[in-house]
C-alpha positions, 0 to 999 in steps of 0.5 A, a space after each residue: 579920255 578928253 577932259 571937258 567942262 559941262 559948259 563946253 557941251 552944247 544943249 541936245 538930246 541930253 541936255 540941261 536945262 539953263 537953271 540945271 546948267 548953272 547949277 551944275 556948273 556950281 557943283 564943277 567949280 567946288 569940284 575942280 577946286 576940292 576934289 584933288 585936297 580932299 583925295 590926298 587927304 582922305 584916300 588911305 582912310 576911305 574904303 571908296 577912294 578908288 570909286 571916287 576917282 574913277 567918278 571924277 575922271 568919268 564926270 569930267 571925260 568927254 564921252 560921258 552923257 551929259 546928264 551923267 557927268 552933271 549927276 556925278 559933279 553932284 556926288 563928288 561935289 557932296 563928297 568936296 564940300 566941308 558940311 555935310 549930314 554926318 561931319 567927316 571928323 567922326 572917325 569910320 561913321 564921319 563918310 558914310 553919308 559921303 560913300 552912300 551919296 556917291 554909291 547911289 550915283 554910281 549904281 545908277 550910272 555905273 555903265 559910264 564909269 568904265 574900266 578905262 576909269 577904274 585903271 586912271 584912278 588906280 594909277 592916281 591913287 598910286 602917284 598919290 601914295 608914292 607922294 605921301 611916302 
């Protein structure tokens, strides 16, 4: 997997519109800056950690589409961002809005988020368990 940024991808068949671009770019910064503090500390909590993962390593590899990698940013930059519709405090009910969010995304693109995915996700929920221990 070759990790990229949506700015790295030229405008072509797929690509966004200037306005989408920045918007887009927006949802990559709170990403790369929240996703990795947020999985630590949430991922024995969340059934859905595992598709969180695989999301994030599908939105930032190179192979994926780009309007596909811009729709997951937008996903996983809900799930990242501290306010949301139901405040993730609320014990079982605080991610539901979360998973739902991310859930959409995925069963809309779920053939971009592929097996290769899946398998560096487990690997880095693994490491973060080991960590934890």
């Amino acid at each position: 997997m070759t990790s990229t940024t949506l700015r790295d991808d030229a405008s072509g068949p797929d690509g966004l519109s200037p306005d989408e671009r920045e918007k887009a770019a927006r949802n990559e910064q709170s990403v790369r800056r929240g996703f990795w503090t947020k999985i630590k500390a949430t991922a024995a909590r969340i059934p859905f950690a595992e598709d969180a993962v695989a999301s994030y390593y599908a939105a930032f590899d190179r192979k994926t589409p780009l309007r596909v990698r811009a729709t997951l940013m937008v996903a996983l930059a809900y799930f990242v961002l501290p306010l949301d519709v139901m405040p993730d405090i609320f014990p079982i009910i605080g991610f539901t809005d979360d998973a739902a969010v991310l859930m959409a995304a995925l069963k809309l693109l779920s053939g971009h988020v592929t097996p290769d995915h899946y398998t560096t996700a487990r690997d880095a929920l693994t490491r973060l368990k080991d960590e934890t221990d």
